[in-house]
C-alpha positions as a Markdown table, in Angstrom:
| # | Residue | x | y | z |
|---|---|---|---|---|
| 1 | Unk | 0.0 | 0.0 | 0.0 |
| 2 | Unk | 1.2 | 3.1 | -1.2 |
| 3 | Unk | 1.7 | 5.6 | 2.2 |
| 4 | Unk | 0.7 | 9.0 | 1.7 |
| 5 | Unk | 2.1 | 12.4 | 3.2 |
| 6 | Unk | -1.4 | 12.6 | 4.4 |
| 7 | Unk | -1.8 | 9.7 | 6.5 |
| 8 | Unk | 2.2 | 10.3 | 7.9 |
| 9 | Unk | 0.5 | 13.7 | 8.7 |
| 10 | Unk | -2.2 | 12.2 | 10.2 |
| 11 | Unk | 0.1 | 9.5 | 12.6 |
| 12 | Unk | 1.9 | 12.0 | 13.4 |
| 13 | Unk | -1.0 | 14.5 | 14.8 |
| 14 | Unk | -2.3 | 11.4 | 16.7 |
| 15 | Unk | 0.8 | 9.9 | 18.4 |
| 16 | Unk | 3.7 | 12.9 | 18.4 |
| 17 | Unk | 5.8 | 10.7 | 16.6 |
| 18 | Unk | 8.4 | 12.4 | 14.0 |
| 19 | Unk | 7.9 | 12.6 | 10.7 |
| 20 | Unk | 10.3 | 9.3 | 9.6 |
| 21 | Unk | 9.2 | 6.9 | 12.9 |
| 22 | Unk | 5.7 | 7.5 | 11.3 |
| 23 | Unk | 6.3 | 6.8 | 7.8 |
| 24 | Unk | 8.5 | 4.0 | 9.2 |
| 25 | Unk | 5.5 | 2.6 | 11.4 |
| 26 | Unk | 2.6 | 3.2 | 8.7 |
| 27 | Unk | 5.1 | 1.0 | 6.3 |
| 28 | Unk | 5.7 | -1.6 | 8.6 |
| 29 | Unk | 2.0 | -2.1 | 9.6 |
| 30 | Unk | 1.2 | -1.9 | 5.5 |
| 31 | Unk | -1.2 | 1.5 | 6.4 |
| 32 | Unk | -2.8 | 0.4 | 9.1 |
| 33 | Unk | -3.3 | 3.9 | 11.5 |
| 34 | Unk | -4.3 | 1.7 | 15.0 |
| 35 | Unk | -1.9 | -0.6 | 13.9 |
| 36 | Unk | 1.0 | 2.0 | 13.3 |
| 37 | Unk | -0.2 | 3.5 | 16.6 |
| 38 | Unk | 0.4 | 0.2 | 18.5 |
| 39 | Unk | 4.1 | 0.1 | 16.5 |
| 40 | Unk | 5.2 | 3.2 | 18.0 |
| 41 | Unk | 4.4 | 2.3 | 21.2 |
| 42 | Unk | 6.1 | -0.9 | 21.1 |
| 43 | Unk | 9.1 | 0.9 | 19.9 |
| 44 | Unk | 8.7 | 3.7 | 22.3 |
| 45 | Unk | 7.9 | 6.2 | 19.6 |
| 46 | Unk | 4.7 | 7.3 | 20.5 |
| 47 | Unk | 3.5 | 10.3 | 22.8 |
| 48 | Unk | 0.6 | 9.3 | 23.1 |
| 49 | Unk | -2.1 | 6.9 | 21.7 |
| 50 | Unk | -4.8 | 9.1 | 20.7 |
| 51 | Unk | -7.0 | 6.3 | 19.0 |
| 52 | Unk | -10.8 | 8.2 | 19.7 |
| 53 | Unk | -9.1 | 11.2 | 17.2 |
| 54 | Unk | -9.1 | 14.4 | 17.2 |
| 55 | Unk | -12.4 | 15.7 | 19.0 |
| 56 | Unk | -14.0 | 18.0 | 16.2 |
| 57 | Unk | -18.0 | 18.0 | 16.0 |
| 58 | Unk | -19.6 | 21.2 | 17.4 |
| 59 | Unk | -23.0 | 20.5 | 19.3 |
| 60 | Unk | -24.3 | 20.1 | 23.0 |
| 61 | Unk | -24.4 | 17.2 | 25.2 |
| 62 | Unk | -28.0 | 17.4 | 27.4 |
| 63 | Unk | -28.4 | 15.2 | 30.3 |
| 64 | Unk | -32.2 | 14.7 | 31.9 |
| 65 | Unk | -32.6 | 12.5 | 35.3 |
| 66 | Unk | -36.3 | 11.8 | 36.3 |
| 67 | Unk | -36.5 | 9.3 | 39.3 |
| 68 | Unk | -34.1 | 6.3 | 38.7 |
| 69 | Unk | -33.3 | 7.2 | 35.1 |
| 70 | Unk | -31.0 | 9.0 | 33.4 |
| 71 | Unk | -30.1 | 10.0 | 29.5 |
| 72 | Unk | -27.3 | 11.8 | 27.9 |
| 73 | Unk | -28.1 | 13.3 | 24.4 |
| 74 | Unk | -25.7 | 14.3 | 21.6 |
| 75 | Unk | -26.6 | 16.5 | 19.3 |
| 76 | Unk | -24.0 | 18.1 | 16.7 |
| 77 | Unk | -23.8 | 21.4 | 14.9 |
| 78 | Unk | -21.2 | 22.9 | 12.3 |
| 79 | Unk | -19.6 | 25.5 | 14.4 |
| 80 | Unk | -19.7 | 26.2 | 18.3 |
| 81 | Unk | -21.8 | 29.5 | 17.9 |
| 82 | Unk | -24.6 | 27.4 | 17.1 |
| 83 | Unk | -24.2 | 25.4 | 20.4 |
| 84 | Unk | -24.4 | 29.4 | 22.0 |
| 85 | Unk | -27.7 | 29.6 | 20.0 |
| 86 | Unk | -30.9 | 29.8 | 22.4 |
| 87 | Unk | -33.2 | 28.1 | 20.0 |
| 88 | Unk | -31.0 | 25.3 | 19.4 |
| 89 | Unk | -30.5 | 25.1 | 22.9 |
| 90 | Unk | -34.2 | 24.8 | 23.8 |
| 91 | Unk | -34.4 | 22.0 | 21.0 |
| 92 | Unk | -31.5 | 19.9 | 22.6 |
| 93 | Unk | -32.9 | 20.0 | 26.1 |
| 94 | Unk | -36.5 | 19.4 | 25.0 |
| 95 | Unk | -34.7 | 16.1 | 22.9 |
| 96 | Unk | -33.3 | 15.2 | 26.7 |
| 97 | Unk | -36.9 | 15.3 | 28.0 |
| 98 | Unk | -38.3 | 13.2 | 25.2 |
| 99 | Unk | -35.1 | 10.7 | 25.4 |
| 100 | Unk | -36.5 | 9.6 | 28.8 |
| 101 | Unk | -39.5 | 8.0 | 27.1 |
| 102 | Unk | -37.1 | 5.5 | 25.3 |
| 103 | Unk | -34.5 | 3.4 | 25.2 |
| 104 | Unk | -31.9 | 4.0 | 22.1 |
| 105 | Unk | -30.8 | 6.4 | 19.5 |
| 106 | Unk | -33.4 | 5.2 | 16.4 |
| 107 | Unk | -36.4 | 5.4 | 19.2 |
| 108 | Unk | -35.7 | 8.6 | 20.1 |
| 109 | Unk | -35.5 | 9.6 | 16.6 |
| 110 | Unk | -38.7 | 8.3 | 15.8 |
| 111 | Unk | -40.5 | 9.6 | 19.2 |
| 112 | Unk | -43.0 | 12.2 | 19.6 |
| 113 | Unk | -41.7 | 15.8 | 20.3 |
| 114 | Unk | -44.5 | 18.4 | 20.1 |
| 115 | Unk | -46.8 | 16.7 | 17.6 |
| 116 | Unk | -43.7 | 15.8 | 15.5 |
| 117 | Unk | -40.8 | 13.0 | 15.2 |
| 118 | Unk | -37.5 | 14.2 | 16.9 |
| 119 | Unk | -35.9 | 13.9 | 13.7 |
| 120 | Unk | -38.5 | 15.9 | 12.0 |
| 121 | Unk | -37.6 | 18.7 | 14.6 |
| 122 | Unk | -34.1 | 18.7 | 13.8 |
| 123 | Unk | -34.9 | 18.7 | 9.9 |
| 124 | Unk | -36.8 | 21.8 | 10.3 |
| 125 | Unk | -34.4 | 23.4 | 12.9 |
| 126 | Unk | -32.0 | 22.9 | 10.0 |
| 127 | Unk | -34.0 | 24.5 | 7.5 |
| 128 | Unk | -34.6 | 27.5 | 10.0 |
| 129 | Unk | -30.8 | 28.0 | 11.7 |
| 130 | Unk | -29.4 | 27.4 | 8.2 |
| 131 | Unk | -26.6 | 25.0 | 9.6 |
| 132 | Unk | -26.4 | 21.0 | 9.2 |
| 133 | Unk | -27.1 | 19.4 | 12.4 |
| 134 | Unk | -27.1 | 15.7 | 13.4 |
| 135 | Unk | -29.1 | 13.2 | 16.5 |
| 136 | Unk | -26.0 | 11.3 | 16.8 |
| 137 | Unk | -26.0 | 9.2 | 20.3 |
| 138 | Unk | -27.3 | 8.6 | 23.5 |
| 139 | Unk | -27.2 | 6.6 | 26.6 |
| 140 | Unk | -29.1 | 5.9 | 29.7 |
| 141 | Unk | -28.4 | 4.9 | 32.9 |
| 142 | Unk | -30.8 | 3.4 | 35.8 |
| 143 | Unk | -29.8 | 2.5 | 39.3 |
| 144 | Unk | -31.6 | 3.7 | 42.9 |
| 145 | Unk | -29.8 | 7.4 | 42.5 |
| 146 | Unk | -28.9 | 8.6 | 39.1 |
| 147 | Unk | -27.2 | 11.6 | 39.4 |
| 148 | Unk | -25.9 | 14.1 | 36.4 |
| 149 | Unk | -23.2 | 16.4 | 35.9 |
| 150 | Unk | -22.3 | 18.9 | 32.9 |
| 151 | Unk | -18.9 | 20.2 | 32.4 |
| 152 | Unk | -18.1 | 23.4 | 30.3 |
| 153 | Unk | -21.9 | 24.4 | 30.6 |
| 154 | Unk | -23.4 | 26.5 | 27.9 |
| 155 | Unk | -26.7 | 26.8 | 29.7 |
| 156 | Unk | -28.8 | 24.3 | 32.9 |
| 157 | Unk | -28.2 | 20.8 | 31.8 |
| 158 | Unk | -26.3 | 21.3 | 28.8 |
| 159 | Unk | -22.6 | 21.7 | 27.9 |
| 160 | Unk | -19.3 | 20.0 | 26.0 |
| 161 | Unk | -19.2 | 17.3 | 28.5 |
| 162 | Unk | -22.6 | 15.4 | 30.2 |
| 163 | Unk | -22.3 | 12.6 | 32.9 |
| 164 | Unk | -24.4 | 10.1 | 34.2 |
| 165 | Unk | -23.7 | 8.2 | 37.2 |
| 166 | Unk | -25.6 | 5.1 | 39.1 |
| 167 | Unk | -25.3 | 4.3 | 42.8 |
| 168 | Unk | -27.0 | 1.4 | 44.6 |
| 169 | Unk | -28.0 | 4.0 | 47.5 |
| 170 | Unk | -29.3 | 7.2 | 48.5 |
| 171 | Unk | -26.3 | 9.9 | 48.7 |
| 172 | Unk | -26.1 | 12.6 | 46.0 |
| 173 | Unk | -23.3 | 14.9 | 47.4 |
| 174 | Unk | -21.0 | 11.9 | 46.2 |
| 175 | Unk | -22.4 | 11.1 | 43.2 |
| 176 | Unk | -22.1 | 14.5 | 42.2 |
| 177 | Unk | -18.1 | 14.1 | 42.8 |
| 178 | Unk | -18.2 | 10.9 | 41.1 |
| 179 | Unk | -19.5 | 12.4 | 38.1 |
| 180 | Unk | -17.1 | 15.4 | 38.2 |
| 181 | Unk | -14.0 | 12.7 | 38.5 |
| 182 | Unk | -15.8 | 10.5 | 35.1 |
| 183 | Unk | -15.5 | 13.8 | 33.5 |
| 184 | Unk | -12.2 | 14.1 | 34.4 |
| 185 | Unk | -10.9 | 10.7 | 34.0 |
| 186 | Unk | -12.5 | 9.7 | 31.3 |
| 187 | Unk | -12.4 | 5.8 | 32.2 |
| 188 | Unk | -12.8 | 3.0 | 29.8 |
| 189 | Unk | -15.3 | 1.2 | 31.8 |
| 190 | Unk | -16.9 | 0.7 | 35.6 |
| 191 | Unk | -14.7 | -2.1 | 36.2 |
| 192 | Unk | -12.4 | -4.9 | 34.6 |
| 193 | Unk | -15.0 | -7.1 | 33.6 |
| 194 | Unk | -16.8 | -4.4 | 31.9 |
| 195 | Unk | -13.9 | -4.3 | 29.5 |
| 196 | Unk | -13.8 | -5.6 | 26.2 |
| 197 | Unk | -11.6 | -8.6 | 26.9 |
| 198 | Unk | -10.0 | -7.6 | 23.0 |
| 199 | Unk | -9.0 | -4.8 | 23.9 |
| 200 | Unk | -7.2 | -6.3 | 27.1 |
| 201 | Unk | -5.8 | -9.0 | 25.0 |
| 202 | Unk | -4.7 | -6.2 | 22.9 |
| 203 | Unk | -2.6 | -3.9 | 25.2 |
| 204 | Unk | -1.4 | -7.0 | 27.0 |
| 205 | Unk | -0.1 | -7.7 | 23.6 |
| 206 | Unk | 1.6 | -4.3 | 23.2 |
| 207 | Unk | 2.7 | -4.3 | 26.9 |
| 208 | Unk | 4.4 | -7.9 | 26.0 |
| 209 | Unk | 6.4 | -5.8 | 23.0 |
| 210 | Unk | 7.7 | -3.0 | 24.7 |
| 211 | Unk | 9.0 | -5.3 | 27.3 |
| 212 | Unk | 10.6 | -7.3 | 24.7 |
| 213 | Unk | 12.6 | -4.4 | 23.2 |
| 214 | Unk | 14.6 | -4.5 | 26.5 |
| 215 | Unk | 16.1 | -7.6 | 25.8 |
| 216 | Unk | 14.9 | -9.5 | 29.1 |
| 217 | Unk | 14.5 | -13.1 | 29.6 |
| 218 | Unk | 11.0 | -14.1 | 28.7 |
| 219 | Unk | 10.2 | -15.4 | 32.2 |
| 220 | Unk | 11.2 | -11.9 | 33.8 |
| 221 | Unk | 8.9 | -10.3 | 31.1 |
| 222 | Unk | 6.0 | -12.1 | 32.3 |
| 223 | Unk | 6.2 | -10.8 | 35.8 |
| 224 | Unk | 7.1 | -7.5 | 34.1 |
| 225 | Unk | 3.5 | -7.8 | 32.0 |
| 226 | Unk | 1.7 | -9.0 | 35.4 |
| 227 | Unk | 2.5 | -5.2 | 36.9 |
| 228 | Unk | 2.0 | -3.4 | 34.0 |
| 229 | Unk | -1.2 | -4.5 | 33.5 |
| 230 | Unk | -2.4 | -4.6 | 36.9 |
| 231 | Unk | -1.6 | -0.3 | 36.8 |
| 232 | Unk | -3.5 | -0.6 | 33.1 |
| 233 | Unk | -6.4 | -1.5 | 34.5 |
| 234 | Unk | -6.8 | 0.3 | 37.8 |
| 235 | Unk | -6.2 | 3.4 | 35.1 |
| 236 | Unk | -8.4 | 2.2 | 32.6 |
| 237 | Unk | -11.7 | 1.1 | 35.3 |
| 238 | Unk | -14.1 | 3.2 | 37.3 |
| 239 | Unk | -13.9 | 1.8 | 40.5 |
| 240 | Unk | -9.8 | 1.2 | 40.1 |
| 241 | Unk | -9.1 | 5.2 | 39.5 |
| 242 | Unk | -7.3 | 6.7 | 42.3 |
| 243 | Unk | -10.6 | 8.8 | 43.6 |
| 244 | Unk | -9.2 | 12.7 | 42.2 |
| 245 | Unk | -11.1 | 14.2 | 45.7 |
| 246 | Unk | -8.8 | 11.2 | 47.7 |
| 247 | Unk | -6.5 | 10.1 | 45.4 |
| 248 | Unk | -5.4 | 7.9 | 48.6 |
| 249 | Unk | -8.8 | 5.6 | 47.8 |
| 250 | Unk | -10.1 | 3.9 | 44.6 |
| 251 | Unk | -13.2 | 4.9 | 43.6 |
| 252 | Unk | -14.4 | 1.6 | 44.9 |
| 253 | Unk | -12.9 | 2.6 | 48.1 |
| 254 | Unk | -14.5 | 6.1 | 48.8 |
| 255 | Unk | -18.2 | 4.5 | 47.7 |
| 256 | Unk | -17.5 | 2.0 | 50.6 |
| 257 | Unk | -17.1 | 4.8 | 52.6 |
| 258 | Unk | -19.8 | 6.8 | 51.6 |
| 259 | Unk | -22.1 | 4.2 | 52.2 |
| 260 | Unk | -22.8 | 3.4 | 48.5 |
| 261 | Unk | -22.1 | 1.0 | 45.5 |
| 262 | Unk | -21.5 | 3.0 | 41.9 |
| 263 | Unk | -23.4 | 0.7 | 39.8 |
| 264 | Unk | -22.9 | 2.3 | 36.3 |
| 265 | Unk | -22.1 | 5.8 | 34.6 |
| 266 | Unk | -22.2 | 7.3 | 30.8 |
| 267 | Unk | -19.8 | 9.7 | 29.6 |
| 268 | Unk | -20.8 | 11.7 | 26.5 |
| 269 | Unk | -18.4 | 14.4 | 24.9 |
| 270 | Unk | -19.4 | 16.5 | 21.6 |
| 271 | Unk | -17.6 | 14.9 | 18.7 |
| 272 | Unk | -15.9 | 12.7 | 20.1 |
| 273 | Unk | -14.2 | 10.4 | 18.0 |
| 274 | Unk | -15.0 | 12.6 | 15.4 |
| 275 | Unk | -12.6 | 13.8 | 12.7 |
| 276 | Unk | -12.6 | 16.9 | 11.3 |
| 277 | Unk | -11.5 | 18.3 | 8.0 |
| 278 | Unk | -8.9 | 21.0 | 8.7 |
| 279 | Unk | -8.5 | 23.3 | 6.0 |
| 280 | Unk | -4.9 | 25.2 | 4.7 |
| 281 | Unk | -6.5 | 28.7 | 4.9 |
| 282 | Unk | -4.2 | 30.4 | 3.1 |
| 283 | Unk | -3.7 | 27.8 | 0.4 |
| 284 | Unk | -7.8 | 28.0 | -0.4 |
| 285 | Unk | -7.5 | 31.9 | -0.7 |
| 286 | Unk | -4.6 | 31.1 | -3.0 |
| 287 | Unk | -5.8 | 28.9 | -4.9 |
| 288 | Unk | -9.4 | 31.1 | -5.5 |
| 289 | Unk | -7.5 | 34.2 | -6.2 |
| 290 | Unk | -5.7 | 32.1 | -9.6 |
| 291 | Unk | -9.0 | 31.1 | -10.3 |
């Protein structure tokens, strides 16, 4: 496969690499990006594996909690200043209200939102803001106390970042700082058996590698790999994260002491994993002006 100065440019924005390690690790891995990602970090290469890409989608995240349930919404825009905009505001939090009613993305799409279909709503909200707009995801979360948290808030309920966090009993005050810490830490999942087990297999995999490059027998390497991804996935889980209001408990821990069980959460960020298009400015005016 023929590697392109785009993709190297593209490796290279996601892991810090230079310029040759990237080419190098793109022709290794015959063009494969995750692949080439997973090289550099074998060889020691990479910065940092920035595999969810560059966050680019504008929008809101709205978060709605009635009783034991709670839903995150996504909804993207073009350009932040439509995320400022009070009547797409009011549309995204009345979306939040209606996402309570069901259960997934296509339902809510389909349900009932003053007389209309949500998606209907957002056709016409299109037609009237002049700016493409997308329903993209949601997720819900249902335990004894669901409690929700925004982060970067445009407006109530509504910002860049919307959490939703479960606890098996009664005691808000931490939940709230549960949800702050999710927004924070952005962990994988609540705990290791929530985790994909390819993706395990996978960074054990990668872990295995970059031990390898030291040269050490392969029965010191395995007791190498059985710390390294013990600290993987206390980093990676909920309730293994060093709590960031006591970072001398797990998460785990400080529920214990607060009396309560976390039982599940939902993280939402606009446009995440999301790619954008970033255009050469100056190159487009250029390239006009010869006509």
């Amino acid at each position: 496969m023929a590697i392109t100065a785009a993709m190297v440019k593209e490796l290279r924005d996601t892991s810090g690499a230079g310029m040759m390690d990237a080419k190098k690790a793109l022709t290794e891995t015959n063009g494969d990006m995750e692949a080439a990602i997973d090289w550099l970090r074998t060889k020691g290469l990479a910065k940092a594996a920035k595999k969810s890409g560059r966050t680019a989608a504008e929008g809101l995240v709205a978060v709605a909690v009635n009783g034991g349930k709670g839903v995150a919404v996504e909804v993207n825009s073009e350009t932040d200043f439509v995320g400022k905009n009070a009547e797409f505001q009011e549309m995204v939090g009345g979306i939040a209200t209606v996402a309570l009613g069901v259960s997934d993305v296509a339902g809510l799409a389909a349900a009932d939102m003053g007389g209309k279909p949500v998606s209907e709503v957002l056709t016409d909200k299109i037609a009237t803001i002049g700016e493409n707009m997308s329903l993209r995801r949601m997720s819900v979360v249902e335990g004894t106390t669901v409690v929700s948290y925004v982060h970067n808030a445009a407006t109530a309920g509504m910002g860049k970042i919307g959490v939703l966090v479960a606890l098996s009993g009664d005691n808000e005050a931490f939940g709230k700082q549960v949800a702050m810490h999710i927004a924070a830490a952005n962990p994988a999942a609540l705990s290791e058996a929530d985790l994909d087990p390819a993706v395990v297999e996978k960074e054990k995999n990668v872990q295995m590698d970059i031990a390898r490059e030291s040269g050490k027998p392969e029965q010191v390497i395995e007791k190498m790999i059985v710390g390294r991804m013990k600290k993987w996935l206390a980093e990676s889980t909920l309730l293994g994260q060093a709590f960031v209001v006591n970072p001398d408990l797990t998460v785990a821990e400080a529920a214990k002491e607060a009396g309560v069980e976390v039982t599940g959460f939902a993280r939402l960020e606009v446009g995440e994993g999301i790619e954008k298009v970033e255009e050469d400015f100056a190159a487009e005016v250029a390239k006009t002006m010869k006509g």
